[in-house]
Each structure stands twice: as C-alpha cells, then as structure tokens.
C-alpha atoms as a printed R data frame, in Angstrom:
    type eleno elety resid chain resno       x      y      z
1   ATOM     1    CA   UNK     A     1   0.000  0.000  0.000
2   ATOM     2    CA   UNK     A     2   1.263  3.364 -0.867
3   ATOM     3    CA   UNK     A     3   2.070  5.926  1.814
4   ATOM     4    CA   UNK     A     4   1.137  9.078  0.254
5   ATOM     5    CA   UNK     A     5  -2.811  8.068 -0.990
6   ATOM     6    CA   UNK     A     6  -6.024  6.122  0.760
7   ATOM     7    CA   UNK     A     7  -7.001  3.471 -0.558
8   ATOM     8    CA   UNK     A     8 -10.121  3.524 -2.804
9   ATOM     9    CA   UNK     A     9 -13.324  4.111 -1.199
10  ATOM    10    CA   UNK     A    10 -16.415  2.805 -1.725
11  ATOM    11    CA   UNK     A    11 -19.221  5.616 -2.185
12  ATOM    12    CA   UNK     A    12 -21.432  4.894  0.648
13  ATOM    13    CA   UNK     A    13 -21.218  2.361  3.219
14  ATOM    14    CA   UNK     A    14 -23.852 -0.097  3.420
15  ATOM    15    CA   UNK     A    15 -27.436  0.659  5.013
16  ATOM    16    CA   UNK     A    16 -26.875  0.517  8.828
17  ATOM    17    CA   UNK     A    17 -22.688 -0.394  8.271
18  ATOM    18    CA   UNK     A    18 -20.492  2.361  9.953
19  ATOM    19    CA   UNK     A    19 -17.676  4.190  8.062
20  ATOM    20    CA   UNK     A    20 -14.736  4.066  9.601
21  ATOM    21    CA   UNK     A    21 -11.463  5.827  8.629
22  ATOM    22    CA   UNK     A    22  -8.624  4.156  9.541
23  ATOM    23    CA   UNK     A    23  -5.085  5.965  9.395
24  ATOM    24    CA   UNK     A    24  -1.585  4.831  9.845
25  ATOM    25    CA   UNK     A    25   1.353  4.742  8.021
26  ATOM    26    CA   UNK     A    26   2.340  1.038  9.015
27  ATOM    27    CA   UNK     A    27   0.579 -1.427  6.237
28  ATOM    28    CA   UNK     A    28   0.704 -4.134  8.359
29  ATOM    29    CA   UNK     A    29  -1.447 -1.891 10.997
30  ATOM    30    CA   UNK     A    30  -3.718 -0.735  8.311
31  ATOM    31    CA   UNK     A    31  -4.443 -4.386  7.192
32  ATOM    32    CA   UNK     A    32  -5.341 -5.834 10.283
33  ATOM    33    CA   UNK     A    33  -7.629 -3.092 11.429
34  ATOM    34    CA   UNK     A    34  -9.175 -3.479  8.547
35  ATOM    35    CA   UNK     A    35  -9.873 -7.045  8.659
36  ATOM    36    CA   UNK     A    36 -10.854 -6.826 12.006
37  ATOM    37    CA   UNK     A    37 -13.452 -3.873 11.889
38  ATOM    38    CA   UNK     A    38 -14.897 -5.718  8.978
39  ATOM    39    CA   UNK     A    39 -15.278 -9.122 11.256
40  ATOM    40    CA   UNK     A    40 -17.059 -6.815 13.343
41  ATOM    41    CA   UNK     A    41 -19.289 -5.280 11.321
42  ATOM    42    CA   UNK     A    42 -17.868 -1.651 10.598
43  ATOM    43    CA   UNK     A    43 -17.388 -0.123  6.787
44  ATOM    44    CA   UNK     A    44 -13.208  0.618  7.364
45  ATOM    45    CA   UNK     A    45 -11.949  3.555  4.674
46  ATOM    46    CA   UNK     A    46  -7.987  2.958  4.543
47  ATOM    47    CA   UNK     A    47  -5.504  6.246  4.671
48  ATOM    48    CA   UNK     A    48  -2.090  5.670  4.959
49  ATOM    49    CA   UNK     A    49  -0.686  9.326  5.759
50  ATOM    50    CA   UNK     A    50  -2.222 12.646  7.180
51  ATOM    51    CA   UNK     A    51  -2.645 14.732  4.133
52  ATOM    52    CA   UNK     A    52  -4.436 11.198  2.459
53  ATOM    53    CA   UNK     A    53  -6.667 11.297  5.814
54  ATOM    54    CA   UNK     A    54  -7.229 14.942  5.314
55  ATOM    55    CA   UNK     A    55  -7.835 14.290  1.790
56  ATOM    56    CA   UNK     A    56 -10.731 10.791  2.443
57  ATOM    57    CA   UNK     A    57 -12.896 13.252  5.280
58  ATOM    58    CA   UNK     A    58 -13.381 15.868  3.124
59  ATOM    59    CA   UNK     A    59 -14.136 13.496 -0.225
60  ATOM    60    CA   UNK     A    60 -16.927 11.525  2.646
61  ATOM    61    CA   UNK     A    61 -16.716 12.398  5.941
62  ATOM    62    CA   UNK     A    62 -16.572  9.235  7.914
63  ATOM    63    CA   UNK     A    63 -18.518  8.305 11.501
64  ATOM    64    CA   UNK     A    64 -15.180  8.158 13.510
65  ATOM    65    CA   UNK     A    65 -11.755  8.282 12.387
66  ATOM    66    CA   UNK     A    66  -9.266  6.250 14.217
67  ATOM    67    CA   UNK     A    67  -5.786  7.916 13.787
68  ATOM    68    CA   UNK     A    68  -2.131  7.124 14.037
69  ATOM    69    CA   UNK     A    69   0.171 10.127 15.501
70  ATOM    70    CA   UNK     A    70   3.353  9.411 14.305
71  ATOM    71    CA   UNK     A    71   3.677 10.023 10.740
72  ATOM    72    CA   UNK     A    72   6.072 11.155  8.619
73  ATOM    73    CA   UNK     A    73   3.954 13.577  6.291
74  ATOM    74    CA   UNK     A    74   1.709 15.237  8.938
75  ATOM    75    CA   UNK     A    75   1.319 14.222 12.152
76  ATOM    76    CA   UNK     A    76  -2.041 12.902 13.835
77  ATOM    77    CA   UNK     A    77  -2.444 15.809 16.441
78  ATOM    78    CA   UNK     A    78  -2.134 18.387 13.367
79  ATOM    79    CA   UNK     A    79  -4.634 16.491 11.555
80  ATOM    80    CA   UNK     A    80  -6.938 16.717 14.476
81  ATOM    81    CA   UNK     A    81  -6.550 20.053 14.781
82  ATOM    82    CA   UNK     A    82  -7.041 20.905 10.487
83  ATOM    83    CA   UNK     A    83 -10.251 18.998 10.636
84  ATOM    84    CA   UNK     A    84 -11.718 20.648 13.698
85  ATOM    85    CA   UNK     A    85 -10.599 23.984 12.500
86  ATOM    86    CA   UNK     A    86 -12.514 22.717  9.172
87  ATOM    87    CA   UNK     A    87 -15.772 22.411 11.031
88  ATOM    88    CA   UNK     A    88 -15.388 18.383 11.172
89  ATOM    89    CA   UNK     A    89 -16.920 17.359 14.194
90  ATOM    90    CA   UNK     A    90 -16.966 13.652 14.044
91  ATOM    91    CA   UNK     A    91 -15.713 11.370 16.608
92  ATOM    92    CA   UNK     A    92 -11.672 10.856 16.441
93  ATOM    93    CA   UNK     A    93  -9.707  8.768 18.181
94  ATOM    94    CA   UNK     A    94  -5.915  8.729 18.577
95  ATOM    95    CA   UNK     A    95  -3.986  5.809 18.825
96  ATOM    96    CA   UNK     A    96   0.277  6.426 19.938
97  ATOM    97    CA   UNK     A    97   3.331  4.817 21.642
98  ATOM    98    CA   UNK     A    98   3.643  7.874 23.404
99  ATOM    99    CA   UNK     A    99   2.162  7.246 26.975
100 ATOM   100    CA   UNK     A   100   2.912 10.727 28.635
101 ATOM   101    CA   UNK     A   101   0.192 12.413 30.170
102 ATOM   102    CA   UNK     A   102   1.598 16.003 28.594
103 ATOM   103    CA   UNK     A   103   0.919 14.045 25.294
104 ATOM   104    CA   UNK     A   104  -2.422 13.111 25.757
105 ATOM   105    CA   UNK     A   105  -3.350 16.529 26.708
106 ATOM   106    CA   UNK     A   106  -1.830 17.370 23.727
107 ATOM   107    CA   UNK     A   107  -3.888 14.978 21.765
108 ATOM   108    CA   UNK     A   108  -7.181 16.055 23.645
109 ATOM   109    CA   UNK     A   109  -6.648 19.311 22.958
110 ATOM   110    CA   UNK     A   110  -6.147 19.361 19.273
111 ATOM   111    CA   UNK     A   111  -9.817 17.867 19.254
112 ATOM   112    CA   UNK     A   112  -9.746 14.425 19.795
113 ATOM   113    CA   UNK     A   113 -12.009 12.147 21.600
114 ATOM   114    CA   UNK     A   114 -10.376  9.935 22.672
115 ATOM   115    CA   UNK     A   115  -6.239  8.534 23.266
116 ATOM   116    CA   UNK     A   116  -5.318  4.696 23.055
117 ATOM   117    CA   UNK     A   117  -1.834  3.664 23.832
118 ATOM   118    CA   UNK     A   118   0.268  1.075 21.875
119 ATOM   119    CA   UNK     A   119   0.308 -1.630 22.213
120 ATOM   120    CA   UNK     A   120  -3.671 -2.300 22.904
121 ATOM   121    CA   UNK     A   121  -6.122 -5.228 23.054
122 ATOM   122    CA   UNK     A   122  -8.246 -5.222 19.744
123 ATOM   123    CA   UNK     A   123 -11.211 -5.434 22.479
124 ATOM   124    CA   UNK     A   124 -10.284 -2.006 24.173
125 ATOM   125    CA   UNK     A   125  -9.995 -0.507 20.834
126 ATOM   126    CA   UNK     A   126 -13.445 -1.636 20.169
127 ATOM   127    CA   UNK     A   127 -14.958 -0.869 23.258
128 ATOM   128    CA   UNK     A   128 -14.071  2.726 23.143
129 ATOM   129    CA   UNK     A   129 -15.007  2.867 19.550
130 ATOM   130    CA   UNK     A   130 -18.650  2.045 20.445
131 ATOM   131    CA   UNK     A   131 -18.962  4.554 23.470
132 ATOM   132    CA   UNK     A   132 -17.639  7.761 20.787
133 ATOM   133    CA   UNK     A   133 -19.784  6.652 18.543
134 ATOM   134    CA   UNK     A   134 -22.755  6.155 21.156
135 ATOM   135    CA   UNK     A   135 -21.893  9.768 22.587
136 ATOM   136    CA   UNK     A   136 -22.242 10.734 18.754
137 ATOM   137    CA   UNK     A   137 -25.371 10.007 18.994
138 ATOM   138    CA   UNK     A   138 -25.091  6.564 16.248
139 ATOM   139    CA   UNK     A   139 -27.188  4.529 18.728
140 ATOM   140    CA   UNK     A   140 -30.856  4.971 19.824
141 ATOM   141    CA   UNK     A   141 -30.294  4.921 23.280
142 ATOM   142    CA   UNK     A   142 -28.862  8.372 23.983
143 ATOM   143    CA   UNK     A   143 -30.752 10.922 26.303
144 ATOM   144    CA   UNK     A   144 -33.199 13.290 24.653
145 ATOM   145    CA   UNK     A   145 -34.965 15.098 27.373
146 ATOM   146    CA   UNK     A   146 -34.706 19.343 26.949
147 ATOM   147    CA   UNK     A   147 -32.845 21.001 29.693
148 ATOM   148    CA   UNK     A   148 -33.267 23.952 30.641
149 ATOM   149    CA   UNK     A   149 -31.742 26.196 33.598
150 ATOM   150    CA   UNK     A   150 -32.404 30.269 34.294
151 ATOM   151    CA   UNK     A   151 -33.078 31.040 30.047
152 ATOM   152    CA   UNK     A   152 -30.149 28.436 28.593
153 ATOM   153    CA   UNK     A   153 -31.880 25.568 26.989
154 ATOM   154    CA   UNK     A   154 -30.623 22.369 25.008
155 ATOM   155    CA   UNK     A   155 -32.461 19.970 22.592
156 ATOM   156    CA   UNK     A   156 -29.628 16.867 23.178
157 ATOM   157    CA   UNK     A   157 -32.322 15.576 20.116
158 ATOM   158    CA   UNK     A   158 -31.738 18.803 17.865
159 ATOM   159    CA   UNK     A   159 -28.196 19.127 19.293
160 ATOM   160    CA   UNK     A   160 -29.604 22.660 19.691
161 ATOM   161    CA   UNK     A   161 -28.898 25.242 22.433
162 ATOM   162    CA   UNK     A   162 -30.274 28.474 23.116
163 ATOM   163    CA   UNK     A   163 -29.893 31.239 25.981
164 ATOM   164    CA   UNK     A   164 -33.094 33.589 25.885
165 ATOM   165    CA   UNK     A   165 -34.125 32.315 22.681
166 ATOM   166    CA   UNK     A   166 -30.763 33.144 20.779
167 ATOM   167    CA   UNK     A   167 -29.435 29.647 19.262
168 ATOM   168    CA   UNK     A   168 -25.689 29.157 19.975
169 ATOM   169    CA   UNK     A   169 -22.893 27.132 18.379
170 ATOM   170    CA   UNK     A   170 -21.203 24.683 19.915
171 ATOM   171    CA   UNK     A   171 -19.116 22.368 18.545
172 ATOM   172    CA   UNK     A   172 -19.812 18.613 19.961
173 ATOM   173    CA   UNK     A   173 -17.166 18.452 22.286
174 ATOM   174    CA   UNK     A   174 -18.532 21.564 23.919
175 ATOM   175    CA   UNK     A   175 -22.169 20.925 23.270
176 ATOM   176    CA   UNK     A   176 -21.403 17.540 25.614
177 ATOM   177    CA   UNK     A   177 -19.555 19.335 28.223
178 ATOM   178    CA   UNK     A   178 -22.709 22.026 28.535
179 ATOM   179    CA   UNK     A   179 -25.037 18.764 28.087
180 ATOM   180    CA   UNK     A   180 -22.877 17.676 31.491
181 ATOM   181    CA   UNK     A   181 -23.147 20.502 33.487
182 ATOM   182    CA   UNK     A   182 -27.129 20.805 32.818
183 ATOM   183    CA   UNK     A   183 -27.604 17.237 33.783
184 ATOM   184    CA   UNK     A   184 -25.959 18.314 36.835
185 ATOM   185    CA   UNK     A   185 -27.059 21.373 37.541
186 ATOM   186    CA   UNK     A   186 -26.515 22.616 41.209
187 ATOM   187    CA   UNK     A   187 -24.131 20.159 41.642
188 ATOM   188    CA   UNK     A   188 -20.474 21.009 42.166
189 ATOM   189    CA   UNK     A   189 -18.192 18.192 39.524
190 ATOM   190    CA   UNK     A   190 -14.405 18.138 39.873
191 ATOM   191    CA   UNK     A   191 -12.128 18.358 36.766
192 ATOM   192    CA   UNK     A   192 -11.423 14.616 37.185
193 ATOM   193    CA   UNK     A   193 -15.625 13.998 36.610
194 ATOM   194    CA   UNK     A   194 -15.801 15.877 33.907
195 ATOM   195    CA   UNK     A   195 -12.645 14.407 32.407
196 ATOM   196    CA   UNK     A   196 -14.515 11.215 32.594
197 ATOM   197    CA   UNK     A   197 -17.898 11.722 31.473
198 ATOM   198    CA   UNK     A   198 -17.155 14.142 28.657
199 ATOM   199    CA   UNK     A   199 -13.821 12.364 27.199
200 ATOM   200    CA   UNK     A   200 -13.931  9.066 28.665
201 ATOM   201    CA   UNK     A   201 -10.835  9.205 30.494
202 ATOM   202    CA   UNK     A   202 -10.326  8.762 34.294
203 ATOM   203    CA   UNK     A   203  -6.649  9.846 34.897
204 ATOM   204    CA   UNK     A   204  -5.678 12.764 36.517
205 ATOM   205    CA   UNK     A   205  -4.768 15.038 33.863
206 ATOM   206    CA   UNK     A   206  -2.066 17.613 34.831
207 ATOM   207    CA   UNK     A   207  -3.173 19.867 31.819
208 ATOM   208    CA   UNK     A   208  -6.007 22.269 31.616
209 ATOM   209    CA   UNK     A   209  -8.276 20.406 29.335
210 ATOM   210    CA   UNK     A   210 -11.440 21.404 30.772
211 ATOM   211    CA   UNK     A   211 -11.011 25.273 31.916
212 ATOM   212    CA   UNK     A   212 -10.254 25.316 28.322
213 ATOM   213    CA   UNK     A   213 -13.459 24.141 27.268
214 ATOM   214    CA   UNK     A   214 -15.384 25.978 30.123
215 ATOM   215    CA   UNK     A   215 -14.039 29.086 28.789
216 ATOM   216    CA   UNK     A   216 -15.239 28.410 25.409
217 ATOM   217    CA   UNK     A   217 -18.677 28.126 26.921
218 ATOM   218    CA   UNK     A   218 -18.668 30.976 29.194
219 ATOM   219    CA   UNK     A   219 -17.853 33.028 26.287
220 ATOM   220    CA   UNK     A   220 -20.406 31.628 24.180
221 ATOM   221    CA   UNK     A   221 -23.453 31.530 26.775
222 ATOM   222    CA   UNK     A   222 -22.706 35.197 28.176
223 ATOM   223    CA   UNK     A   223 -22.364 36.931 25.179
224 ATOM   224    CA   UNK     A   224 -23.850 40.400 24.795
225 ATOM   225    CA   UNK     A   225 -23.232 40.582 28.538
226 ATOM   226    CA   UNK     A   226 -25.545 37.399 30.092
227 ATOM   227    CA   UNK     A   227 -25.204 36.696 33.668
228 ATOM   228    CA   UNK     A   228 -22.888 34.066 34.106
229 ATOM   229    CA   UNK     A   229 -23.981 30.362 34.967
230 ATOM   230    CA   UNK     A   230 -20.898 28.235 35.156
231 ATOM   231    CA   UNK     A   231 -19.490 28.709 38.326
232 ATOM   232    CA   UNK     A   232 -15.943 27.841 39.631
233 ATOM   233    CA   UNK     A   233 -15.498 26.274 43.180
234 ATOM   234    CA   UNK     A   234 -11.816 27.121 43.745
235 ATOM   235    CA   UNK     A   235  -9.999 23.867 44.236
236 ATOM   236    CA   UNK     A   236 -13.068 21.619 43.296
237 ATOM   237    CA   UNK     A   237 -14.191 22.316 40.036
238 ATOM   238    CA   UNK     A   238 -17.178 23.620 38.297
239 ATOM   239    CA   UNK     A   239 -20.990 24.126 38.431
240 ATOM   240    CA   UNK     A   240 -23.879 25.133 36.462
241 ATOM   241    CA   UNK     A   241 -26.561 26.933 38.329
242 ATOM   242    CA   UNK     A   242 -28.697 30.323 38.432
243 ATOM   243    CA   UNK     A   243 -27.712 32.563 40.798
C-alpha cells in the first residue's frame, strides 16, 4: 500500500454499516484493522498518511476516524486540529506509543475524543469505539430530554442550544460538556468527573483540558453581557446553576 494516498473508497457504506477511517502509516497496521473492523461489522476507509486522511474526510466524511500520531507527512495531532478547524466534528480517536500524560493533553486538545496507547487489546480498541460513537449520537439509546436552567436551553435531540431564545454554536465536544453541566445542575463536579464523562478518560490530567473548554462556553453563553452560569469552586471544580 502506498504511503502518500487512501485506498479507494467505496461511495457509501452499506445501510446501517459504519464508516470508519482508519489511518496509519504502518501497512501491516492498516491491514489488520481493517480485517478486524470488517469481522465486526464496521465499513473501514484505509488512509495511509495525514494529508491522504485529510484528503478521504473531506471526499466523505466518515462516523469516527481512528488515527495514528506518528507520521512522517503530517502528524495525527495536526490532523486533528485541520479537521476541527474545518468544522469536522466527528468522533476521532488517537492511537500512539507515546504514553505521557503532557501528550495526551496534547492529543485532547487538538480535538480528539479519545487517546489509546500502543500496544492495545483489539477489544479495548473496540470498546471505546462504540462509546464515541454512542456519545455521537449513532445509537438509539442516547438521552433526549430538553434542559433547561435560568433562560439556557438544550435539545440533546436537535443538538440545539439556546440562551433567551438566541441559538448558539457549539461544537460537539462543547455541546457535551454544557449537556454535562445541565444534567448536573446545582451540583459542584471536579475536573477529574468531567474528564470522565465528557472524554472518557479517568486519569488525573495535569493539563487544563477542561477550563479550556469551560471558557469556550462561558464566552459563548454570556455573550452580549448574560449573567454568568458556570461557576468555579476554587480547588473543586465547576458548576452550572442560576444565581
């Protein structure tokens, strides 16, 4: 397989079959994901570089991509970050030998939802591939009850939200992280909770992953001056509430 192109594509994937993108710049990698997604039922798309990834999500913009970080042409953290700067908002998940904390971050940052460290169980892998794409909302079983608190409201089914009747923009990342808060609203959760329940991880990140996203929010929902509703408990962590 070359390194600098994907492989062909079909046009669609099959009625109810995922599309998965798949890229790495290691064939052997390449072919046994992609005998192993198909086992399981998936629709894998092959790219075996960044600019060939960059290249397959804007030709047919996949359910999740699954994404190497180490390669040569451009790396899998600045192909995170070029698609989410794009306005590509589908699931991606990072896969790396590099087991630092500082580079997960890194990774989470960019855009990514998730970080799985080589070597890893094909059964990890998979797990965490079915809760992105469950939190993408590609199963029926997601929450769809409106919240509302003070005049912010979100749709989870219209992946709308509104503050007195203005719609706002969120991407998803942040439109799950306000989802979080409203489910819990009056309730005080720590960085480490949110860390959890809005990327799926449960280590103590030494980064600022979450202030980051909180002040995307806070921008967003008190524009043109709103009273603010997420709260910081100094040393705790966050809460969304009227005051």
């Amino acid at each position: 397989m070359s390194s600098s192109a994907a492989s062909s594509t079909s046009p669609s994937s099959p009625a109810g079959v995922i599309d998965v993108l798949v890229v790495d710049d290691d064939a052997a990698i390449l072919s046994s994901l992609s005998r192993a997604l198909r086992l399981e039922g998936y629709d894998p798309r092959l790219a075996a570089g960044g600019l060939a990834a960059l290249e397959a999500v804007k030709q047919q913009p996949p359910a999740l991509v699954i994404l190497d970080v180490g390669m040569p042409d451009v790396d899998g953290v600045a192909v995170t970050r070029r698609l989410r700067a794009d306005g590509f908002d589908m699931p991606i998940c990072i896969l790396s030998a590099r087991d630092e904390i500082t580079d997960r971050v890194a990774g989470l940052e960019a855009g990514a939802d998730d970080y799985v460290v080589k070597p890893f169980a094909l059964e990890e892998l998979l797990a965490r591939m079915s809760a992105l794409l469950r939190r993408a909302g590609h199963t029926a079983d997601s929450a769809s009850e409106v919240l509302q608190v003070a005049d912010l409201r979100l749709d989870p089914a219209r992946r709308e939200v509104s503050r007195d009747g203005v719609e706002i923009e969120l991407t998803r990342r942040e439109f799950e992280l306000l989802h979080t808060l409203m489910t819990h609203a009056d309730r005080v959760l720590s960085r480490a909770q949110l860390l959890e329940l809005v990327w799926g991880y449960d280590f103590a990140a030494d980064g600022n992953v979450v202030d980051v996203f909180v002040g995307y929010l806070r921008r967003k929902t008190e524009e043109g001056g709103r009273p603010r509703l997420i709260h910081t408990k100094r040393g705790v962590g966050f809460m969304l509430a009227e005051r």
